[in-house]
C-alpha positions as CSV (number, residue, x, y, z in Angstrom):
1,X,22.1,1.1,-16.8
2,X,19.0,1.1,-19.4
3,X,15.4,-0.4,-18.8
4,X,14.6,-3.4,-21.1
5,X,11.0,-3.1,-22.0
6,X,8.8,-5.2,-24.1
7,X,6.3,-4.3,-25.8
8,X,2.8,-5.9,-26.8
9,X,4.4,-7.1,-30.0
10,X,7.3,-8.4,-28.5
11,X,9.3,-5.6,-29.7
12,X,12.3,-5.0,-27.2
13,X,13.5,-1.5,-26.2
14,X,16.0,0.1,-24.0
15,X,15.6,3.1,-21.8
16,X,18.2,4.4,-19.9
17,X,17.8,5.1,-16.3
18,X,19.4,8.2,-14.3
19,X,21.5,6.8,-11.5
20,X,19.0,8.5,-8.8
21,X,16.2,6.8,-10.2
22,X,18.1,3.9,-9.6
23,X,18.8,4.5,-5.9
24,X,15.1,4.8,-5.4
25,X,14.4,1.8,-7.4
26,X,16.5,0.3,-4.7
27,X,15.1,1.7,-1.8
28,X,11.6,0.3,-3.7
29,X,12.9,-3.2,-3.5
30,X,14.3,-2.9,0.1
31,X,10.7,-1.6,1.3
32,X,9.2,-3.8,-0.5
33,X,11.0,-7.3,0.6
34,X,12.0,-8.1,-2.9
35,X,15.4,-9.4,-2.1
36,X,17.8,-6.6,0.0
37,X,18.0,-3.9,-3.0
38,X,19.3,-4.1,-6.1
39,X,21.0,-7.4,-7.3
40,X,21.9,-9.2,-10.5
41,X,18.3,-11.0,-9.8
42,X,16.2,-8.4,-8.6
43,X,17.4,-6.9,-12.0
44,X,16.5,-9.2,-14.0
45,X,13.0,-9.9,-12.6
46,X,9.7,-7.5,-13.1
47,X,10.1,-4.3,-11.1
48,X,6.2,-4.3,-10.3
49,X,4.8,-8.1,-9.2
């Protein structure tokens, strides 16, 4: 699992993500009504509306 971040010049780079840090991204997303957790579109959206 890997972070895909863009930056101001629309250069794209991957970080990889520790598996706890994705469990809490999840609990995030459940908390904070953004779709039940971690999905294939909660993924691919911005982490932080």
């Amino acid at each position: 699992m890997h972070f895909r971040i863009k930056s101001k010049r629309d250069k794209i780079r991957f970080v990889p993500v520790h598996p706890m840090v994705l469990r809490l991204i999840g609990e995030y997303l459940e908390a904070g009504k953004h779709g039940g957790g971690v999905s294939r579109e909660s993924l691919d959206s911005p982490l932080f509306r």
